[in-house]
N, C-alpha and C positions, 0 to 999 in steps of 0.2 A: 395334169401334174406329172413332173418328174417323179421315176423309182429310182432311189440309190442303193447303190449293193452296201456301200458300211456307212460308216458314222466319223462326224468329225469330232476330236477330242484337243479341245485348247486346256491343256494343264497347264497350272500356275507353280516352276518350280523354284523359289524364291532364293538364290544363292550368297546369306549371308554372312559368311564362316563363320566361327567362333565366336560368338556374342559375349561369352565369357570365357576373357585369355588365362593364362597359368598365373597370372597376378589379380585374376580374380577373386572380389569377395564371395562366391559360389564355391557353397563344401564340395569337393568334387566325389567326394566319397557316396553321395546322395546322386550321383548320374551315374546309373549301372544299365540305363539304355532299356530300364523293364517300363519307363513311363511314366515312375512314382515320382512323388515332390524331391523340390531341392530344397534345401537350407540356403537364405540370403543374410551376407552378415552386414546390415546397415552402415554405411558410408556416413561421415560428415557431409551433411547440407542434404541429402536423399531427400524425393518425395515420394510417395507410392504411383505418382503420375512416373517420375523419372523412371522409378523399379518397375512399373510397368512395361514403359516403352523400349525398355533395354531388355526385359527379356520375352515378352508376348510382341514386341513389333508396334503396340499401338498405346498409348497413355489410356483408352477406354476402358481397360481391363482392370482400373485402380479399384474398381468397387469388387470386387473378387478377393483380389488380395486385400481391401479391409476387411471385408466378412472374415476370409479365412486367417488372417491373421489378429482379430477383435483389437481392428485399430478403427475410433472411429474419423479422425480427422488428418488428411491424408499428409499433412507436414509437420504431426506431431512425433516423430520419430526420433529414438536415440542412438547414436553412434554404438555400435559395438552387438544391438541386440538381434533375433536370430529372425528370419522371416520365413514361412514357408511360401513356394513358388510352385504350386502342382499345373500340372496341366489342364488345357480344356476339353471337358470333357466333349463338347460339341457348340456347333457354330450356330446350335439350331436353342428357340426359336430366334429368327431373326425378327427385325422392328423397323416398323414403318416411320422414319425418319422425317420424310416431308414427300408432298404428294401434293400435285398441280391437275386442275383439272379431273375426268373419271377415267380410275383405273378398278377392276374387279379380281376378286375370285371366285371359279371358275368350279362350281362344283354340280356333280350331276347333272350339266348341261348348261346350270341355273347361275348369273351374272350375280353375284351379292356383292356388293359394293366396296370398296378397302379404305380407310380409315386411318388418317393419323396417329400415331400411337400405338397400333396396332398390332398384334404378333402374327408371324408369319412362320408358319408350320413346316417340317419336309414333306414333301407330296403335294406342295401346292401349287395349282397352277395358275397362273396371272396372266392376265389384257390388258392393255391399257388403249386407248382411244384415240381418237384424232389429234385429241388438246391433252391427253393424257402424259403425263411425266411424275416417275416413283423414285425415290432412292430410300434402301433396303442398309440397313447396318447390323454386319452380325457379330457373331460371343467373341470372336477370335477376332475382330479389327475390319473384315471384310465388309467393303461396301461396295453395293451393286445399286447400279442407276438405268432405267430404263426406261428410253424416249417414249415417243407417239406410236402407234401404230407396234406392238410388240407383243408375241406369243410364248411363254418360258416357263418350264416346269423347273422349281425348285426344290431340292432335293441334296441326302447328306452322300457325298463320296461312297465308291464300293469299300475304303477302310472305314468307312465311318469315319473319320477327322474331314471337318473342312465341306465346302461345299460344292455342287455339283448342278451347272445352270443349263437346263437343253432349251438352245433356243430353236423354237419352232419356226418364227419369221420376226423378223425386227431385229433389231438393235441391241447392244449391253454395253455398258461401259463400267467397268472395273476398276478399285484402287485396294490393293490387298496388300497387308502388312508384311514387312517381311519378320519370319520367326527364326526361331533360334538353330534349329533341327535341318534349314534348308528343305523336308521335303517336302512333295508335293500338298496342295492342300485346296486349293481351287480348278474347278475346270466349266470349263464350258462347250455345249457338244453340241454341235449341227449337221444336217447330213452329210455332209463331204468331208476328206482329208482329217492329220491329224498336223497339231500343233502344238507343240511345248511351253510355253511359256515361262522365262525367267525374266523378272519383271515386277515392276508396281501396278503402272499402270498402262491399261492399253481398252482398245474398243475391237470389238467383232459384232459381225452381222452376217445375216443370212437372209434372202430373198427367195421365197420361191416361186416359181415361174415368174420373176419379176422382169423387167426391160431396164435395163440399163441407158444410162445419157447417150450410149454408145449404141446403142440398139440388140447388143446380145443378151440374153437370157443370164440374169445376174445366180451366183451363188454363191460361195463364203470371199467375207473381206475379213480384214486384222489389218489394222494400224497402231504401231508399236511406239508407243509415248515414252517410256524408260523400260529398260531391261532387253532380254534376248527373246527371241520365238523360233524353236525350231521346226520348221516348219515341213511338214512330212505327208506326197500327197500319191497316191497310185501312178501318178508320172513325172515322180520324179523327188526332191530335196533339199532345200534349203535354207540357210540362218539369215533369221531376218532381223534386226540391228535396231535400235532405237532412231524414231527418225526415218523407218522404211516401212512399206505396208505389204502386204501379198494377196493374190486374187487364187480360186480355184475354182474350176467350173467343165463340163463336159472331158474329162480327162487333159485338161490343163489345167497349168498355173504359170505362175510369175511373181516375181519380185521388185519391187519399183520404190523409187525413194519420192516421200511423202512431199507433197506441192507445199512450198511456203503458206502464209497466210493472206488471204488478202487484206489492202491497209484501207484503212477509213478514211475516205477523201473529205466524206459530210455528212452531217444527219441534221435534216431538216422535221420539226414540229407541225402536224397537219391538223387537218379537223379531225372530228371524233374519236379524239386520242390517239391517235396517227403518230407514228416514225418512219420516216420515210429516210432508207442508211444508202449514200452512193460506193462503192468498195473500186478499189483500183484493180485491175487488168493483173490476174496471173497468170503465166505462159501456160498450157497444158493442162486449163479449168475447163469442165464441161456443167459444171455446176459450183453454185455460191452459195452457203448455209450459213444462216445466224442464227444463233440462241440468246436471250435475255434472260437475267435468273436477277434472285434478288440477293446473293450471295455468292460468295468470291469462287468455293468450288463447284459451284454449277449443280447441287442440291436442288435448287428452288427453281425450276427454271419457267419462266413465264409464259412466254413465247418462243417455237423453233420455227423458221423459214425458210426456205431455201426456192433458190430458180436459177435459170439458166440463162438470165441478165447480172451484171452489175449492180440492180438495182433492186433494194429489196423493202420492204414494208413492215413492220408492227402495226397493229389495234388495239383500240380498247386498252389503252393505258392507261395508269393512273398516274397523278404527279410522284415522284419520288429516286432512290439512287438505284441504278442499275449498271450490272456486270455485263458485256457485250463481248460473245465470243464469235469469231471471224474464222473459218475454213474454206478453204478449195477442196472442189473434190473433182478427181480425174476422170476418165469415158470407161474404168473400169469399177468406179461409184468407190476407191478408196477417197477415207478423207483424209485433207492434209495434218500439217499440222497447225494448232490454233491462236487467233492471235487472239488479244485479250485486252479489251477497253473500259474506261467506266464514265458513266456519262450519268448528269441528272437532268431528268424531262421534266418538263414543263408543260401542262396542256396548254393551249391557245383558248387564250379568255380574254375578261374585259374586267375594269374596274374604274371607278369614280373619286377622286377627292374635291374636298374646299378649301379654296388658297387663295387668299387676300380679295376674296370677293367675288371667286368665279367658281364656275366647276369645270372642274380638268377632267376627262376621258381618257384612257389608255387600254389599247389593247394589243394583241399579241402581233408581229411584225410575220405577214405571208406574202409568196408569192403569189403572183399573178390572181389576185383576189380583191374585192371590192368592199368596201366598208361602208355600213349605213346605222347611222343613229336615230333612235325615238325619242323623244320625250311625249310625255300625254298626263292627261288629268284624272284619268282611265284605267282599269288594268289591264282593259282588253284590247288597246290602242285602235280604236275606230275611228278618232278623232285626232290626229297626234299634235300637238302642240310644234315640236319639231321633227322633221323627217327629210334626213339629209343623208346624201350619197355620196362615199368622197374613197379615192383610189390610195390616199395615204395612210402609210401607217402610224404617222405623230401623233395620233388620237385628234382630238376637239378639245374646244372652250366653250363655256356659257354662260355669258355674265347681264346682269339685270334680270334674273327670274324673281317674279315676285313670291312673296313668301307660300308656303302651303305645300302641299303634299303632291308629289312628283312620281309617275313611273317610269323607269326610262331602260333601255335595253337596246343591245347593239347585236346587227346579225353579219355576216358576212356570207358571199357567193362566189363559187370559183365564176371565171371568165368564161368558161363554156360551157356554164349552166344555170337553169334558169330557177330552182331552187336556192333557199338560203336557208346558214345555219345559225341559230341562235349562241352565242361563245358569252356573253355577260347579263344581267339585269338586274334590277332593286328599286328602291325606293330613295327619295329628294326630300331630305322636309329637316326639322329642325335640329332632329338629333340626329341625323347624319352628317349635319353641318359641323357641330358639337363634338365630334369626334377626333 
């Protein structure tokens, strides 16, 4: 293991002016800069969502201002009447949002589990796993999400406002509101270098002793999604721009603008709930990551993959709608920026009807795979009444079965193997017919 002599600090300085102008309903006599409440004077059409997100940065903070102001329905409001708007007093506890796979806290040595719903303390330190993926929401709007494989102590700022992420190794991806005040309020620290951030959202990472695509010993990246990073490193200084990322590592750094996304050529349907996704050719990719989530900001995320082909994989799918997010990443493991699909899967199966006397077979349309149907009298099919092998994907027919009770089940095998997989079965008989 590498020694670093300092620390890297990515603060979050959010720059956005005056959120209330000189023609504001905000008594200005109530901002004397000591941090007490303001007086809000309700607008025509106002919600507490709206008053919220005009002055905390985020619509979340509505159940605050109805406790403190004993409002309890948030668009029951009157023009003219007075709101108070205090500050937060902390970001903490935060809450466990949504959570894929095992992520733990980390206490005494000893793994305890983390849980949906759950509050999350300052001093606390969190893992998450190989399949693991957490996203954190806290008092002030701040949301933190944190892939596979990620070690990070959370914790409140030395002002105490705002929060303070050390990540130990892994990954974070951030989206934090912007406040009224401009300053700082989030940061995230890894050993190397020092970074600014003005911004919503952006992702940092830190490896240690890691090997990069490139084969050098990886150490902090920052890829800047909206806002500025200034980025500040024992050799040397520079802004890095929405749309750019930066590397820091053995007393260097650099600045480089982030790889397009790659585009989805094709996503084929496989066995065992298989997505098999082909991604197009980006100049200056040394690696191709996809995430699956079951929601649009990438909260939920199902599965993450990545390699160093064009061509990538899911498992263990189940049928339904999913969010498909597309990055490149460069030989110094920045990732680009991401493209964003939504596609619904379908597992590869089989089904039966009755039509005008026959039975129709249909199953799911693969490549370079074999198709084989049973029928039997049997459950166990030792006997099969029909057992046929057929390369098309049209399904089957079967007409003139005499009456009675039918099992029948369709398997298929890839071409270069000599195992098969079961994809449909059931049962023939008269109330199947009847349906």
């Amino acid at each position: 293991m590498r020694i670093f002599s300092g620390l890297m600090l990515i603060t979050l300085l959010v720059v956005s002016g005056n959120v209330f102008s000189a023609n504001s309903s905000v008594d200005k006599s109530m901002d004397d800069g000591s941090g007490a409440a303001k007086l809000y004077q309700v607008q025509p059409g106002d919600t507490l969502w709206d008053i919220s997100e005009r002055y905390y940065g985020t619509p979340d903070v509505w159940r605050k201002l109805s406790t403190d102001n004993d409002v309890p329905v948030p668009i029951h409001l009157q023009p003219g009447e007075m709101l108070s708007l205090s500050p937060l007093e902390s970001s903490f506890p935060g809450v466990v949002t949504h959570l894929t796979g095992a992520v733990w806290r980390v206490e005494q040595g000893q793994r305890v589990p983390l849980r949906e719903g759950e509050q999350v303390q300052a001093g606390d330190f969190l893992e998450s796993s190989s399949d693991g993926f957490v996203a954190i929401n806290f008092a002030d709007g701040a949301t933190v999400t944190l892939p596979s494989n990620t070690r990070v102590t959370l914790d409140k700022r030395k002002s105490g406002q705002g929060v303070r992420v050390t990540l130990v190794d892994g990954e974070v991806e951030s989206r934090i509101p912007r406040n009224e005040s401009g300053d700082p309020h989030f940061d995230v620290v890894t050993p190397t270098g020092n970074l600014g951030v003005r911004g919503t959202h952006f992702r940092a990472a830190y490896r240690d002793d890691a090997v990069t695509t490139s084969g050098s010993v990886a150490g902090t990246t920052t890829s800047v999604l909206e806002g500025l990073v200034d980025a500040s490193f024992s050799s040397g200084q520079a802004g890095v721009a929405a749309g750019q990322g930066a590397w820091a590592d053995g007393g260097q750094f650099g600045v480089v603008q982030l790889l397009p996304p790659p585009r989805l050529q094709s996503s084929t349907e496989g066995l065992g709930g298989s997505l098999e996704l082909m991604l197009g050719y980006v100049p200056g990719a040394a690696l191709y990551r996809a995430q699956l989530a079951t929601d649009a900001d990438f909260y939920r995320v199902v599965q993450d993959v990545s390699s160093d082909s064009r061509q990538l994989e899911f498992s263990g799918l189940e049928e339904g709608l999913y969010h498909l997010r597309l990055m490149a990443v460069d030989n110094k493991d920045i990732e680009g920026l991401p493209g964003l699909e939504v596609l619904f899967y379908r597992p590869v199966g089989a089904h039966v009807e009755y039509r005008q006397g026959e039975w129709i077979f249909h199953w799911s349309s693969l490549p370079r795979v074999s198709y084989r149907l049973q029928l039997s009298v049997t459950e166990d099919f030792s006997a099969p009444l029909v057992d046929k092998q057929m390369q098309s994907s049209q399904g089957a027919h079967v007409r003139n079965l005499p009456d009675g009770d039918y099992y029948w089940r369709v398997l298929v095998s890839q071409a270069d193997e000599a195992t098969s997989q079961l994809v449909g079965s059931g049962r023939l008989n008269a109330e199947a017919r009847n349906q």
